[in-house]
PALORO-752664 format. One record per residue (C-alpha): x, y, z; residue number from 1; residue in three letters. Coordinates in steps of 0.25 Angstrom, whole numbers, plus 5000, padded with zeros to 4 digits. Layout:
N
ROTI  east  north  up  num  residu
ROTI  X  Y  Z  NUM  ALA
...
# end
This chain:
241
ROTI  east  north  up  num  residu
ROTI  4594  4885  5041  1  UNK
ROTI  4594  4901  5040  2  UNK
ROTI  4599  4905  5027  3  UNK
ROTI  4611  4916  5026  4  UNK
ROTI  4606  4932  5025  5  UNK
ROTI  4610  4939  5013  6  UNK
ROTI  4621  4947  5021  7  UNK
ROTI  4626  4932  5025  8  UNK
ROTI  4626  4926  5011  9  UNK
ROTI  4633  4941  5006  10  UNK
ROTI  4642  4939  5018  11  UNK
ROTI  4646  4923  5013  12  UNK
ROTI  4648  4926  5000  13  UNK
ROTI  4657  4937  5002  14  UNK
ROTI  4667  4929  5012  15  UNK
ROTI  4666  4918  5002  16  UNK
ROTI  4672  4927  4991  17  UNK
ROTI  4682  4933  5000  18  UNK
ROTI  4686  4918  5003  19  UNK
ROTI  4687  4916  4991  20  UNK
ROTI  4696  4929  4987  21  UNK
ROTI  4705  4924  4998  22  UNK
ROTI  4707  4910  4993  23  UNK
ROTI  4709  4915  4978  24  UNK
ROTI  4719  4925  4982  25  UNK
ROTI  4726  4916  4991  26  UNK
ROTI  4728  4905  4981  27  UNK
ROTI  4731  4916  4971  28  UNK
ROTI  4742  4919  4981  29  UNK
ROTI  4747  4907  4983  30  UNK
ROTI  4748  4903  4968  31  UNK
ROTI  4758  4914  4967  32  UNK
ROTI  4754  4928  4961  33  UNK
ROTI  4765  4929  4949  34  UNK
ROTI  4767  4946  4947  35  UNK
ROTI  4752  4950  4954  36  UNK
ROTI  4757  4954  4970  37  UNK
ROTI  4751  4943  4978  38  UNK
ROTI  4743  4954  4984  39  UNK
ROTI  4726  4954  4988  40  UNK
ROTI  4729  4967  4976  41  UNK
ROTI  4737  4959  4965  42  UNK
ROTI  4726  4947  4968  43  UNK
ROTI  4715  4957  4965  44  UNK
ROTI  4720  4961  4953  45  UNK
ROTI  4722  4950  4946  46  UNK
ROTI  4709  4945  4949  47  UNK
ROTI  4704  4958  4943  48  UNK
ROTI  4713  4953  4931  49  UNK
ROTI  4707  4940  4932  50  UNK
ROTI  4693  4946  4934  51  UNK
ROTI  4695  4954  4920  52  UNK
ROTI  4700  4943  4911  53  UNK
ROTI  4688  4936  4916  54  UNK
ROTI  4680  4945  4908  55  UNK
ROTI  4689  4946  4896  56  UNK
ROTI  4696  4933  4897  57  UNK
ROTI  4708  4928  4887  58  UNK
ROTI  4711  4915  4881  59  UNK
ROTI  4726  4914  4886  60  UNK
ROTI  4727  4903  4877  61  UNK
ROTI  4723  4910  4864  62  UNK
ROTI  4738  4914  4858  63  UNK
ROTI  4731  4923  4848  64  UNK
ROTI  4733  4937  4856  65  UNK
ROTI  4749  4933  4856  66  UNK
ROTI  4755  4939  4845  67  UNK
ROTI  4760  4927  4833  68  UNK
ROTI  4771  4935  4828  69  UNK
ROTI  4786  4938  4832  70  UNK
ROTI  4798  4929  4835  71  UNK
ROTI  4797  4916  4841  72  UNK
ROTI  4807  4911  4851  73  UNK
ROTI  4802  4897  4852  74  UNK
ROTI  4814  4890  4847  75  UNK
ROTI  4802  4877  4844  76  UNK
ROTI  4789  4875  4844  77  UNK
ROTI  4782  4872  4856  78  UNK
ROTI  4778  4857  4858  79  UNK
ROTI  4763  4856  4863  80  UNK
ROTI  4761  4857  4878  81  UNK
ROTI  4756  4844  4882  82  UNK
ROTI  4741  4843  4889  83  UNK
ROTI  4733  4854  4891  84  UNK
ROTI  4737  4868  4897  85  UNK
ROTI  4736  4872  4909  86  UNK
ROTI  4727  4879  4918  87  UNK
ROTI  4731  4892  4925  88  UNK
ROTI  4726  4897  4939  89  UNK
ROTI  4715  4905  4939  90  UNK
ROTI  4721  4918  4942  91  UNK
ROTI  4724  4928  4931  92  UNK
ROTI  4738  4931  4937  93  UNK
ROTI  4747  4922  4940  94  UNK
ROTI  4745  4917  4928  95  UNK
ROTI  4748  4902  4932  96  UNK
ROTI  4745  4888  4928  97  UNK
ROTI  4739  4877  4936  98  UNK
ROTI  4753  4869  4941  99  UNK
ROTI  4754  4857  4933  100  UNK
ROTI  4765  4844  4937  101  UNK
ROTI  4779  4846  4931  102  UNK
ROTI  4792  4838  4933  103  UNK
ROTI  4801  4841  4941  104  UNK
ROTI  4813  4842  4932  105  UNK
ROTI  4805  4852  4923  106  UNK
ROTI  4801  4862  4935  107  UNK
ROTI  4816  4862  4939  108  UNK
ROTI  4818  4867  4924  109  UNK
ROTI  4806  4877  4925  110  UNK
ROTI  4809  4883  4937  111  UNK
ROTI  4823  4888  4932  112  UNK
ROTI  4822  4890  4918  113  UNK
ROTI  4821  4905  4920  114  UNK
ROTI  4836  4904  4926  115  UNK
ROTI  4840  4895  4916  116  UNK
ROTI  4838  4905  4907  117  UNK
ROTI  4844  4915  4913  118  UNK
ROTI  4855  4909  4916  119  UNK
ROTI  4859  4902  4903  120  UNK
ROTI  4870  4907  4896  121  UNK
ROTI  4861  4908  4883  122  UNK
ROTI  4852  4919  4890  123  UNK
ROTI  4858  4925  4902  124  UNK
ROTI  4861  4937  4894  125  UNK
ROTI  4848  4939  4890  126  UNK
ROTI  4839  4936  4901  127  UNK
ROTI  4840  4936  4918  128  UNK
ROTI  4830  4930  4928  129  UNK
ROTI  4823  4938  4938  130  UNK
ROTI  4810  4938  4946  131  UNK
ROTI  4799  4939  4939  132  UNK
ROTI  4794  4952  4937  133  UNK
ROTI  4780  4947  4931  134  UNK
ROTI  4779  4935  4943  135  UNK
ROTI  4783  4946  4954  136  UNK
ROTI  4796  4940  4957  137  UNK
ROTI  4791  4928  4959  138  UNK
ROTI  4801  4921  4951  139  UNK
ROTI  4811  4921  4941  140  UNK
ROTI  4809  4928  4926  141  UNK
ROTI  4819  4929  4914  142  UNK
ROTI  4820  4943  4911  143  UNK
ROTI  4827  4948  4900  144  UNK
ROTI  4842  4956  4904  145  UNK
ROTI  4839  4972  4901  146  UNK
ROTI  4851  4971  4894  147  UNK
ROTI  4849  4962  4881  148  UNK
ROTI  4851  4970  4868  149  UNK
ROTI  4840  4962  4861  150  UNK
ROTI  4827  4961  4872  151  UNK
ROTI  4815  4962  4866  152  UNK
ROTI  4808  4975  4871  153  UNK
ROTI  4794  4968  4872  154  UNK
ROTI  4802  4962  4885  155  UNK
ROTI  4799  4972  4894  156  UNK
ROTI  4783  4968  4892  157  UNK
ROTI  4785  4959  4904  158  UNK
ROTI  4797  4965  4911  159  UNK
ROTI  4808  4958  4903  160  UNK
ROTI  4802  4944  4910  161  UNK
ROTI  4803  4933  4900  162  UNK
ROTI  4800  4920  4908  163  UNK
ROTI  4796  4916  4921  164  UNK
ROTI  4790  4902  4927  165  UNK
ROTI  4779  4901  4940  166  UNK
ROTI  4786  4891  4950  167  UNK
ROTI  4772  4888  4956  168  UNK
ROTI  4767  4880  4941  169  UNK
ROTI  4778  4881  4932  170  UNK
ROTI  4772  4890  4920  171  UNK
ROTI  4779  4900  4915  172  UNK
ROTI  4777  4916  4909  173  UNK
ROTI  4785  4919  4897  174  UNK
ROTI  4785  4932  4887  175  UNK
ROTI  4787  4925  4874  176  UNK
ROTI  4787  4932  4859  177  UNK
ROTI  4774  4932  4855  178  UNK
ROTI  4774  4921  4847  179  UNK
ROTI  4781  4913  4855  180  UNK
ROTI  4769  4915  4866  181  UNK
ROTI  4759  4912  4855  182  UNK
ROTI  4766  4899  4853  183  UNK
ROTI  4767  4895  4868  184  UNK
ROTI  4752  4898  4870  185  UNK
ROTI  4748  4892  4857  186  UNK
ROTI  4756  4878  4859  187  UNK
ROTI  4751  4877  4874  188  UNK
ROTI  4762  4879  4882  189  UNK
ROTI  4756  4892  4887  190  UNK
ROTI  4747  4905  4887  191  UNK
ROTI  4745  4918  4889  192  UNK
ROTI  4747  4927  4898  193  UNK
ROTI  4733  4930  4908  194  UNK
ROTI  4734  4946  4910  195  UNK
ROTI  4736  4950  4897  196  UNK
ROTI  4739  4966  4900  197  UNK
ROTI  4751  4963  4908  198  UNK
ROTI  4760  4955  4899  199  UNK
ROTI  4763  4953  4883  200  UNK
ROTI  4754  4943  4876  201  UNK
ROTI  4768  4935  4875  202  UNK
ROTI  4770  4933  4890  203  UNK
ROTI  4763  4920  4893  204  UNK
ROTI  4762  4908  4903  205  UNK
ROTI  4770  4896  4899  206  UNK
ROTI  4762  4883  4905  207  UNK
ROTI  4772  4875  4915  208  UNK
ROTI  4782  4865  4910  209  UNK
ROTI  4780  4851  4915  210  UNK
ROTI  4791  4844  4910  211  UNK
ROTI  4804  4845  4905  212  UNK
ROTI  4800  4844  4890  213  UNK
ROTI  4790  4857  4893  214  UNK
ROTI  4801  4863  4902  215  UNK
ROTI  4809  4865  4890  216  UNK
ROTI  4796  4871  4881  217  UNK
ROTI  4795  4882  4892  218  UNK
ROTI  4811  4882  4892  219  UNK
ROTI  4810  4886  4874  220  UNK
ROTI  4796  4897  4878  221  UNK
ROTI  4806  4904  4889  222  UNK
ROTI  4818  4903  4880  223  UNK
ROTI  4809  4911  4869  224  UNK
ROTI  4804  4921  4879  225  UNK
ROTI  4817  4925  4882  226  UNK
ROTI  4821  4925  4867  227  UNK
ROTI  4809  4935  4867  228  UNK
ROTI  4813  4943  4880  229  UNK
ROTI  4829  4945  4873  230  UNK
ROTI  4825  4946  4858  231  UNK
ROTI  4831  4936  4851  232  UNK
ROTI  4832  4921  4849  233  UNK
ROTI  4843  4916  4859  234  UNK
ROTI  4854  4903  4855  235  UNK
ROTI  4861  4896  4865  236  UNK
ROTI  4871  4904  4864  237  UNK
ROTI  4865  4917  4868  238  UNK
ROTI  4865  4922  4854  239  UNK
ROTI  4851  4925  4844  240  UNK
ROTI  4849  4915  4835  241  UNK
# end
């Protein structure tokens, strides 16, 4: 059998890596592409991203770089998440879990939490929902209305978002106090952000609820984020506490 000339081999290997780079940003595509324009450019760069933190890689389970001081909105502590945590896809941005099975009375609840609190009569002054800015319109956000006398100016780190879930495996991104984040990272329930240059060590990825009972954990993390976004402990009835 005649063996393959060098060109030959240089020419195999080179239109295997470009299957390859097509079949990576294909999937990459079809996983949805969060903020990042689901372009040949955006793809690029966050493999440049990827490629960097490859070589200066950072435990986004180590809460330590989450500043342990100011107000906590958490209204309890956070029971422990049951099993183990999740795995995320192995691209840098979107930042997404590996989809995991969850009831179906608990994904009707996900999937309009962000309207529901919006809509409530204990909120609506305070907070709107909009497409997110951070997922490029992908999906519904809480922001935090202009108007509110008491936001917290650290809002504006992340463009007034406060909360938005991923339709396609149920996590949720949330900009917590700081040590409300710490506490969510610490207990399980989730981690930190991939690209730290982009966001505020206090925006973090909340695992996806699987059931009722978790719903309501991830309903009491986005109830303090948007405690954090407006400035203040909220009651019922739309007054601090």
């Amino acid at each position: 059998m005649a063996s393959l000339s060098p060109q030959n081999w240089v020419a195999s290997a080179v239109a295997a890596a470009g299957l390859a780079f097509l079949i990576d940003f294909s999937a990459w595509k079809s996983n949805g592409t969060g903020g990042t324009p689901p372009t040949l450019q955006g793809y690029i760069k966050i493999r440049r991203w990827g490629l960097y933190l490859l070589f200066h890689p950072r435990n986004l389970l180590d809460a330590s770089e989450i500043p342990d001081s100011g107000p906590s909105y958490l209204t309890s502590s956070l029971p422990p998440r049951s099993g183990s945590r999740p795995k995320l896809t192995r691209w840098t941005l979107p930042q997404r879990q590996h989809r995991e099975p969850i009831t179906a009375k608990a994904s009707e609840v996900l999937m309009t939490l962000m309207q529901a609190f919006a809509n409530s009569p204990t909120w609506s002054s305070y907070i709107e929902t909009r497409p997110s800015k951070t997922e490029g319109g992908t999906g519904p956000a809480i922001y935090v209305k202009p108007d509110v006398p008491t936001m917290n100016p650290n809002a504006s780190k992340i463009f007034y978002e406060v909360a938005h879930v991923h339709p396609s495996e149920n996590s949720l991104h949330v900009y917590l106090s700081p040590k409300d984040a710490r506490t969510v990272v610490e207990s399980g329930w989730g981690e930190k952000f991939t690209v730290p240059w982009i966001a505020p060590p206090s925006w973090v990825m909340v695992y996806a609820p699987r059931d009722e009972e978790e719903v309501e954990v991830v309903r009491g993390i986005v109830r303090a984020a948007v405690c954090f976004a407006v400035g203040k402990d909220v009651k019922k009835d739309g007054s601090p506490e």
